[in-house]
KEVEX-452609 format. One record per residue (C-alpha): residue in three letters; x, y, z. Coordinates in steps of 0.001 Angstrom, whole numbers, plus 500000, padded with zeros to 6 digits. Example, Ala and Ser with C-alpha at 12.3 -4.5 7.8 and 13.67 -1.06 7.14 Angstrom:
2
{res->ala, x->512300, y->495500, z->507800}
{res->ser, x->513670, y->498940, z->507140}
//
This chain:
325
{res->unk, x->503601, y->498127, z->466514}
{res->unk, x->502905, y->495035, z->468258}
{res->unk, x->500021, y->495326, z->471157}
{res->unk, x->501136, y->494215, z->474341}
{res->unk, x->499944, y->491587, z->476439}
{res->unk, x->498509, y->492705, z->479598}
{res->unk, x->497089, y->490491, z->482925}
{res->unk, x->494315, y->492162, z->484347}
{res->unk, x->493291, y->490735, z->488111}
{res->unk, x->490409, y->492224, z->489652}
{res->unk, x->489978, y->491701, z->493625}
{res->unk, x->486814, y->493266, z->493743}
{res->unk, x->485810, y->497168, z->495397}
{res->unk, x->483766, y->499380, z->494521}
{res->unk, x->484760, y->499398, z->490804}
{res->unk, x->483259, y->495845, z->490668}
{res->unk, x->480084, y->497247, z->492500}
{res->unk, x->476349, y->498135, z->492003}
{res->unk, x->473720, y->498781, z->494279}
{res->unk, x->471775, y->495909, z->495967}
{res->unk, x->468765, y->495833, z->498497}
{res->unk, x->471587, y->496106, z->501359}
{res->unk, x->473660, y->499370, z->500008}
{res->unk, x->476200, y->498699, z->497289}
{res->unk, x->478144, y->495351, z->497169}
{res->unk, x->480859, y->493666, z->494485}
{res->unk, x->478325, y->492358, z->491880}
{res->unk, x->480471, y->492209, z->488667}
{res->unk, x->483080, y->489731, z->487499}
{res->unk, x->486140, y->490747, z->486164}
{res->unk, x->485022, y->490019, z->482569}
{res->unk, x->481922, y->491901, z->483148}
{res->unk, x->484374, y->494905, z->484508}
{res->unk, x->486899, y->494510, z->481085}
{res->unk, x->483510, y->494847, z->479092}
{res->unk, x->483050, y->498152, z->480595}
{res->unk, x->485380, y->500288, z->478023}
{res->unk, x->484129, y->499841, z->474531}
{res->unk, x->486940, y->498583, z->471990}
{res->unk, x->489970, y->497768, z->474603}
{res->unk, x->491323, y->495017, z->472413}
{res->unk, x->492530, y->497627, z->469912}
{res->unk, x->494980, y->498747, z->472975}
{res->unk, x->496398, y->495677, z->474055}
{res->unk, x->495825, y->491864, z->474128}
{res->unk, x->494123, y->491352, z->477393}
{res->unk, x->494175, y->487732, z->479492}
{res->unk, x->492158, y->488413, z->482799}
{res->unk, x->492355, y->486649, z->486391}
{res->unk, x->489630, y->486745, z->488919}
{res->unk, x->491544, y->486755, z->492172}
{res->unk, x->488791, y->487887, z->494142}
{res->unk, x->485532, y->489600, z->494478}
{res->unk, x->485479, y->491565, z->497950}
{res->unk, x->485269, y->494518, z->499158}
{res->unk, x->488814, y->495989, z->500108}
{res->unk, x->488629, y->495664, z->503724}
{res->unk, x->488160, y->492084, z->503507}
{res->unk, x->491338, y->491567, z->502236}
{res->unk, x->494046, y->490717, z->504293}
{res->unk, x->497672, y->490510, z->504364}
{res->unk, x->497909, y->486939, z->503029}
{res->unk, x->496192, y->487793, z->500419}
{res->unk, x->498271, y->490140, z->499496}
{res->unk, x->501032, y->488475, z->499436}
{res->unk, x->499259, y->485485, z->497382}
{res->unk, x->498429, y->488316, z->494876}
{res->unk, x->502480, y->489301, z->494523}
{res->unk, x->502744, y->485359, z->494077}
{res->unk, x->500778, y->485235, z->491640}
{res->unk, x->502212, y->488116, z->489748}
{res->unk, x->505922, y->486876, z->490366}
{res->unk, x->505177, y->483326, z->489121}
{res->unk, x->502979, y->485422, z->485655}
{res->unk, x->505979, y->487647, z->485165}
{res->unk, x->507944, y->485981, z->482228}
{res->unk, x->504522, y->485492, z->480161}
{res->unk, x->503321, y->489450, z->479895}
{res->unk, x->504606, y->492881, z->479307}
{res->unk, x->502367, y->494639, z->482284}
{res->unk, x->500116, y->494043, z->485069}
{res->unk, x->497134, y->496032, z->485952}
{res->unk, x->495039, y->495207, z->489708}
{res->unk, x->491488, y->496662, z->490571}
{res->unk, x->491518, y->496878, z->494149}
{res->unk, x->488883, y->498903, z->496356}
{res->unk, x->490049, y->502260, z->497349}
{res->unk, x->489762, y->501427, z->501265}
{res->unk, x->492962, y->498822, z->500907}
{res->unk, x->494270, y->499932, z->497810}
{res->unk, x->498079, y->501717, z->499179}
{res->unk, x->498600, y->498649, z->501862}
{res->unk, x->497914, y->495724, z->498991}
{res->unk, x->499955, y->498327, z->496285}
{res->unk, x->502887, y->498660, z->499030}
{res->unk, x->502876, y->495085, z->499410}
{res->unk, x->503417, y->494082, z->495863}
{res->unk, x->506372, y->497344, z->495941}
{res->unk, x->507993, y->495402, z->498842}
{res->unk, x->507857, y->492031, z->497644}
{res->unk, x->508213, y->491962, z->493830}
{res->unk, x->511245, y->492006, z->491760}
{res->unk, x->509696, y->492764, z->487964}
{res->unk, x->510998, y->495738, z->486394}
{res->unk, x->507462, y->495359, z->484034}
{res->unk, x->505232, y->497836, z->484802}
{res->unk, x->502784, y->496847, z->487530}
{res->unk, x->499753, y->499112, z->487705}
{res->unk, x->496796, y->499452, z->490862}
{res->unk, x->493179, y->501126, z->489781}
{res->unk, x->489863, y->501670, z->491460}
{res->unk, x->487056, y->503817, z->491358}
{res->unk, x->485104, y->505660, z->493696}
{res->unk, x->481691, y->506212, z->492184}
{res->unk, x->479776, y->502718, z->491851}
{res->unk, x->478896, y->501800, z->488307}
{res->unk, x->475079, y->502678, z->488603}
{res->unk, x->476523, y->506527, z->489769}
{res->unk, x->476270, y->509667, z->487575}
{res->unk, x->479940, y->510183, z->486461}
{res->unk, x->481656, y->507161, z->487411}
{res->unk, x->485318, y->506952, z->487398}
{res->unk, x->485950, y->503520, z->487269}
{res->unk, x->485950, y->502634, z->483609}
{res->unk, x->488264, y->505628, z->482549}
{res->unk, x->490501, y->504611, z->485224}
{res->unk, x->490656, y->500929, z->484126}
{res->unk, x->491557, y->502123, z->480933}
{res->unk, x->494172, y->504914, z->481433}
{res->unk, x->495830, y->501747, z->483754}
{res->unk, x->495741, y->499776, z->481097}
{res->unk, x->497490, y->502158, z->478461}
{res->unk, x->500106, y->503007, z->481484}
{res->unk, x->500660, y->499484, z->481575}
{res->unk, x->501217, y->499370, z->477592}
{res->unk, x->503657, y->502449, z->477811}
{res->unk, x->507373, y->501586, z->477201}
{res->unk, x->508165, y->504928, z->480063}
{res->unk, x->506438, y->502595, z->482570}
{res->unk, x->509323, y->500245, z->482728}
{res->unk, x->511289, y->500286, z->485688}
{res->unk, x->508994, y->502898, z->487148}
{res->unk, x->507945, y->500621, z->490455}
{res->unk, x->504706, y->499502, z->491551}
{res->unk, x->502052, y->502406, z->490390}
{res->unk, x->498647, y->503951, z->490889}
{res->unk, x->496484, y->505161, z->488691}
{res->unk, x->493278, y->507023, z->489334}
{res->unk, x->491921, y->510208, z->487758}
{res->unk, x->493997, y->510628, z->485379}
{res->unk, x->497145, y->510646, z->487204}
{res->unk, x->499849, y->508539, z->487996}
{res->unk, x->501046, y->507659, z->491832}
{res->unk, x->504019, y->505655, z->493185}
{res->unk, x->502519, y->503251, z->495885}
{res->unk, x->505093, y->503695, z->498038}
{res->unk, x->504498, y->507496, z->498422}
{res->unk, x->500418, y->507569, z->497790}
{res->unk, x->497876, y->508193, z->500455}
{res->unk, x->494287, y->507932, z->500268}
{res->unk, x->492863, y->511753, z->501430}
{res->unk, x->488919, y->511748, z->500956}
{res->unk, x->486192, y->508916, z->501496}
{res->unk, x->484421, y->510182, z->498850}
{res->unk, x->486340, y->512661, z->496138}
{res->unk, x->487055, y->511078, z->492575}
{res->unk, x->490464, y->512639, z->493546}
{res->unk, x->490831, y->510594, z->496568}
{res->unk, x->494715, y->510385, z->496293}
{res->unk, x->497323, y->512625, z->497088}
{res->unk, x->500992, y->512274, z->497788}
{res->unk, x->501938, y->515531, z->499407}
{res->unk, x->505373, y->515089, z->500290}
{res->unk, x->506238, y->513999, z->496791}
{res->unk, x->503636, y->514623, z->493700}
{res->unk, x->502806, y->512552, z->491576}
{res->unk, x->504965, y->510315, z->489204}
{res->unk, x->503198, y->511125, z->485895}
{res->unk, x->499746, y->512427, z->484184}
{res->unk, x->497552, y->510852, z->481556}
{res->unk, x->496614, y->513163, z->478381}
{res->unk, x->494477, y->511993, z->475389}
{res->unk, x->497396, y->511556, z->473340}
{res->unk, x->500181, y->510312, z->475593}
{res->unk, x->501541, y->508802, z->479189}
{res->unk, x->503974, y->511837, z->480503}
{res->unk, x->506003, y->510945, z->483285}
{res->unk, x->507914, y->513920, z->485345}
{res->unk, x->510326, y->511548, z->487849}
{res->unk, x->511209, y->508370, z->489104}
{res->unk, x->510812, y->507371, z->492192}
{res->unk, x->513823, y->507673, z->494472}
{res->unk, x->512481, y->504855, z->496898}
{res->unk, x->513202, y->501340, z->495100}
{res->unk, x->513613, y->498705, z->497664}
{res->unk, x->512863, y->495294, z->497373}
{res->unk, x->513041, y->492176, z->499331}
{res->unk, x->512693, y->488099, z->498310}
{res->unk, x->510701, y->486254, z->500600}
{res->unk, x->508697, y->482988, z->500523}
{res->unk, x->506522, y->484099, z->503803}
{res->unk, x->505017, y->487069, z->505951}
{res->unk, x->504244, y->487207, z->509652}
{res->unk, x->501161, y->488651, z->509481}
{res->unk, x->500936, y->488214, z->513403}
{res->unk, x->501754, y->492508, z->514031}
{res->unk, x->499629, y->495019, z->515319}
{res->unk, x->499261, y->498374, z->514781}
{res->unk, x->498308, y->500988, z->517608}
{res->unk, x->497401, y->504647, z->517369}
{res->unk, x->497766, y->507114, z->520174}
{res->unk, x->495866, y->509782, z->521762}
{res->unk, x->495548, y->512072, z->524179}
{res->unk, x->495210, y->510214, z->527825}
{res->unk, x->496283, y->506642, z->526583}
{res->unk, x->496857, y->504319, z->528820}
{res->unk, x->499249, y->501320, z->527915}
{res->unk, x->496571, y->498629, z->527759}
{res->unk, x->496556, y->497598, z->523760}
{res->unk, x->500487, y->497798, z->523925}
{res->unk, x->500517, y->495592, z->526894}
{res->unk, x->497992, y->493512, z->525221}
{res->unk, x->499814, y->493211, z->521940}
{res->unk, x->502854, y->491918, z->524143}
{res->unk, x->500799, y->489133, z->525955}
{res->unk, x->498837, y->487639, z->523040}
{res->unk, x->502616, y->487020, z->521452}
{res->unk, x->502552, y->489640, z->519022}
{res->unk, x->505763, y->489622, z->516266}
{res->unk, x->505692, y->493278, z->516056}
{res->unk, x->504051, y->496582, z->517045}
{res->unk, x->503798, y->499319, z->514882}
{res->unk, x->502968, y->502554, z->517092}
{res->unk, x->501345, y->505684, z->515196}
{res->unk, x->502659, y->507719, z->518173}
{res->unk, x->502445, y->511960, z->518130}
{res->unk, x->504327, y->514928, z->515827}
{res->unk, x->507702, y->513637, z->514993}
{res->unk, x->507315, y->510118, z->517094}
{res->unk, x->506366, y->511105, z->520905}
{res->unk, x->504146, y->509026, z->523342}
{res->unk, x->503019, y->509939, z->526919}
{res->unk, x->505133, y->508429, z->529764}
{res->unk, x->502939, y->505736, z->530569}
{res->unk, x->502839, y->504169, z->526846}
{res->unk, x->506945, y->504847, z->526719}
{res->unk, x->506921, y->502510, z->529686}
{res->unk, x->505001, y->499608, z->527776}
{res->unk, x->506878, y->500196, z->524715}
{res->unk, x->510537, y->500060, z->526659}
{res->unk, x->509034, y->496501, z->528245}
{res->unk, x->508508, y->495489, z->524662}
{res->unk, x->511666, y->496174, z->523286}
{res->unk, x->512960, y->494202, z->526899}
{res->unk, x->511190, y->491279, z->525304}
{res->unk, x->512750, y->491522, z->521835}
{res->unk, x->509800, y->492838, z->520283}
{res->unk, x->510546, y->494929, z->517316}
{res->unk, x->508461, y->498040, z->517835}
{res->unk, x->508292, y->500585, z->515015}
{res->unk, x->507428, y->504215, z->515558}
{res->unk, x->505425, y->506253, z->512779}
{res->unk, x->503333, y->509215, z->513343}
{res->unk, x->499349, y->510004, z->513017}
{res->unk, x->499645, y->513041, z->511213}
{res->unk, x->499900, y->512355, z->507586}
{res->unk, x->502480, y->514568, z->505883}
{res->unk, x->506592, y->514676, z->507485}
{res->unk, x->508676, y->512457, z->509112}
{res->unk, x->509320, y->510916, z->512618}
{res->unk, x->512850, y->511554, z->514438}
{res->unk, x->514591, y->511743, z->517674}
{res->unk, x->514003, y->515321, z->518382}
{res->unk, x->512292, y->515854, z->521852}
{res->unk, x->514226, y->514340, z->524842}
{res->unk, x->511436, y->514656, z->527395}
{res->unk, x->509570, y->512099, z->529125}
{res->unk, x->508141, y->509993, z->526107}
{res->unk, x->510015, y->512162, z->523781}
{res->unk, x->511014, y->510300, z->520238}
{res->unk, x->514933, y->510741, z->521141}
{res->unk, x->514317, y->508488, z->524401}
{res->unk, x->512061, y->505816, z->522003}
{res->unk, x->515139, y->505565, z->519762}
{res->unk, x->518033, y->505371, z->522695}
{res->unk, x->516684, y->502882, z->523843}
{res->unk, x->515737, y->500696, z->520504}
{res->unk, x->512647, y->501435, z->518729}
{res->unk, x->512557, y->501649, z->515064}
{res->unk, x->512086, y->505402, z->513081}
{res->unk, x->509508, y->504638, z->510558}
{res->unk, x->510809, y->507881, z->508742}
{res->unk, x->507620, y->509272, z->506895}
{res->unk, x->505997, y->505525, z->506307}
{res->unk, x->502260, y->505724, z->507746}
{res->unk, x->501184, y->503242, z->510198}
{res->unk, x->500218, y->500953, z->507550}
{res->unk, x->502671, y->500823, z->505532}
{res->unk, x->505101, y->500435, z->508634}
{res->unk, x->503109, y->497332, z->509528}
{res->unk, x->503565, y->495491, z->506330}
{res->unk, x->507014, y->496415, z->505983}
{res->unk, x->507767, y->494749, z->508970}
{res->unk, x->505595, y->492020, z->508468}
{res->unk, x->507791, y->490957, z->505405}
{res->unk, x->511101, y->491555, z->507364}
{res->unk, x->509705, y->489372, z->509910}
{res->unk, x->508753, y->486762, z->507379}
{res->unk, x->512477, y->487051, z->506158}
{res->unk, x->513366, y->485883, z->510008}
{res->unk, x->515292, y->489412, z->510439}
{res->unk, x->516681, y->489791, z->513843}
{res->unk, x->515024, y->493258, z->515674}
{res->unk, x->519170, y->494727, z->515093}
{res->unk, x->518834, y->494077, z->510839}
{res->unk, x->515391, y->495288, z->510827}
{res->unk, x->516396, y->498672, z->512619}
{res->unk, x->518807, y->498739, z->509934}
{res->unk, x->516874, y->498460, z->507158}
{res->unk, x->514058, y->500720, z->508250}
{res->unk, x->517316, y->503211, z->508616}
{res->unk, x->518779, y->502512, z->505414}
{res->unk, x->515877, y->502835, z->503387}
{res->unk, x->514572, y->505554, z->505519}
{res->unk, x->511429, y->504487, z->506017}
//
């Protein structure tokens, strides 16, 4: 059987790091990062692209969308894409890539969470069991992917749950897509979420905003007055705010300011339930947009890209509902 040809792009993380006189810092190319697993030509014919060398919360949301660019303009010339990404930015760049590209070719994120002067580290396996997921004829049509300790994530669904653990990733709600044995890539579903929109721009101009207990509405006032786009709000339980940040987020809506609503706890999904003052039902009556069970981040980028399609607040509101989330 013919090998297939695989991009690799590295961005940098800690899979590209070692420790320095400062801590531990991106200190290997992508080359340098390939050479890592022993004998990887004998799995597929590998061409490599060194989009950056950072670590993951240096990257941005431009970048991001440069990266799905890149991998939109690559698509015709190879059977799968694998990314190494740091673990910190990983699900928003993965997400990104899941809103924005149209390739049915398997496109698959790594990283590592050990640095590669650690005891045990992760990162070359993972490199490699992305690489033979990217190889595997199951992959197609699968949607953009994560793979990390030995098991197999849709990006759209994956959260990272530990700072530290090898098995940093979980996706409660859902499970994960597939596993990785010795002997062969075994997928158990498909994703059901599969949307997709074509755009030549983002506004990255949106902010995101977490509640808490007392808030006042100073950084949603604040957001309005520096001209953000959007406002993404990771309000309470199912989507509730206290009075006095229902009254800033009403005055943004006033000013046709899309304003999404997610939640800050990780696992279920926001909805008009409580009718009280602040309540998610009153959010909703009067125009916000149910982020379903997106996180915050994911919320942002999503509208970010909507924005960049020059949707009006209504067909953004009906997106978010018809994809649900």
């Amino acid at each position: 059987m013919d090998k297939k040809k695989i991009l690799i792009i590295t961005t940098g993380g800690t899979i590209s790091m070692k420790a320095g006189f400062d801590g531990v810092v991106p200190s290997l190319t992508g080359s340098q990062i390939v050479k890592l697993i022993p004998g990887i030509e004998r799995t597929a014919d590998i061409e490599l692209i060194e989009f950056s060398n950072i670590p993951s919360p240096m990257m941005t949301p431009d970048m991001m969308f440069s990266l799905s660019q890149i991998i939109s303009s690559e698509t015709d010339n190879y059977d799968g894409f694998v990314i190494t990404h740091g673990t910190d930015t990983i699900e928003e760049t993965s997400y990104m890539l899941f809103l924005t590209l149209q390739t049915k070719k398997p496109v698959v994120f790594t990283a590592a969470m050990r640095s590669n002067e650690e005891t045990g580290l992760d990162g070359p396996r993972n490199l490699f069991n992305a690489i033979r997921v990217a190889c595997c004829p199951k992959s197609y049509d699968r949607g953009v992917m994560l793979t990390v300790n030995d098991e197999i994530f849709s990006v759209r669904e994956v959260y990272k749950s530990s700072t530290s653990l090898t098995n940093a990733f979980d996706a409660p709600n859902y499970g994960v897509l597939g596993m990785i044995d010795a002997d062969d890539i075994i997928f158990y579903r498909k994703s059901e979420f599969r949307y997709h929109y074509i755009t030549d721009k983002i506004e990255s101009d949106v902010d995101l905003i977490k509640l808490c207990s007392g808030m006042s509405r100073k950084f949603i006032d604040y957001s309005v007055n520096t001209g953000a786009k959007g406002i993404v709000i990771e309000a309470f339980g199912r989507g509730n705010v206290n009075p006095e940040s229902k009254k800033a987020v009403f005055d943004a809506i006033d000013k046709n300011i899309p304003v999404v609503i997610t939640s800050r706890v990780p696992n279920g999904r926001v909805l008009g339930v409580y009718g009280y003052e602040g309540g998610a039902r009153q959010l909703e009556e009067k125009g916000a947009i149910m982020g379903y069970d997106l996180n915050g981040e994911k919320a942002r980028l999503k509208l970010m890209v909507l924005l960049g399609m020059g949707k009006t607040v209504e067909e953004i509101r009906n997106i978010f509902n018809a994809d649900r989330g």
